[in-house]
N, C-alpha and C positions, 0 to 999 in steps of 0.2 A: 436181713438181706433186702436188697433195693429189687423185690419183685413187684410188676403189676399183674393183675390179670383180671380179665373177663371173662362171662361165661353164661348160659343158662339154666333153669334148674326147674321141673315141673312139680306145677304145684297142683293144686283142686281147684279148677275153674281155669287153668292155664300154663302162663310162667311165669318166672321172675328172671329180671337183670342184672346179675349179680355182680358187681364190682371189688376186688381186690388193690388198695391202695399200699403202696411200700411204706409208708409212716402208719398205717391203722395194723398190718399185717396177718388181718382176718378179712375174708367176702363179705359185701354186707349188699340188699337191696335196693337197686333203684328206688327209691321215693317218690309217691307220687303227693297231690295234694292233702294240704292236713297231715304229711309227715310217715305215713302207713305206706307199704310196701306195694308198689306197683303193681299187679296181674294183668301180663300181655296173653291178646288169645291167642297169639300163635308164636312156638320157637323164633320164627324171623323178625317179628316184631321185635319180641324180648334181644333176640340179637343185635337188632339195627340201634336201640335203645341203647346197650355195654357200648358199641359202637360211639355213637353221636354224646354218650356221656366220657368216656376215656378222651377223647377228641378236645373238649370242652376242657376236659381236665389240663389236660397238657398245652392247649394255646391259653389257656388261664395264664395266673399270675404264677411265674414258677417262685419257689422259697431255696433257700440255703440256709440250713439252722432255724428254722421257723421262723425268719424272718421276707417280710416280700422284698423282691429286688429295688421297688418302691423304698423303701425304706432306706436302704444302702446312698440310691440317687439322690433321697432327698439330704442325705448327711453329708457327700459331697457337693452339692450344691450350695451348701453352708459354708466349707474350705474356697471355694473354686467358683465365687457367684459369676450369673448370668451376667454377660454382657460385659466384666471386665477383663482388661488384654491380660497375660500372661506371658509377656516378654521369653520368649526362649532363644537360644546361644547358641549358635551351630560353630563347633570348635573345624 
């Protein structure tokens, strides 16, 4: 199923940000540097975090088929180059 979700989750010493992507289909932790799991000291932290990262996510590159939309323009591009006319026919 194409779910996303966000959420937070307390840990020892704080929270985590947990993110739910529809292609991974399990939660998994904000990352912070070096790769290891973020600890926010407070719920709204960790929340503004799911937030500002889901956001990111979705004005990112979106995919169709694992492939980036990037990918698609640049093969049209190839058919359809810049800057040449394409004569069309209005019947």
């Amino acid at each position: 199923m194409n779910h996303f979700a966000g959420f937070t989750t307390p840990v020892l010493g704080g929270h985590h940000a947990m993110l739910r992507f529809a292609e991974d289909g399990r939660a998994e932790p904000v990352l912070g540097p070096g790769g290891e799991p973020k600890i926010f000291p407070t719920e709204l932290e960790a929340s503004k975090a799911v937030t500002e990262s889901l956001l990111r996510y979705f004005n990112g590159h979106m995919r169709r088929d694992g492939e980036t939309i990037t990918s698609a323009r640049d093969a049209a591009e190839r058919i359809f180059r810049k800057g040449r006319m394409i004569p069309v026919e209005h019947r």
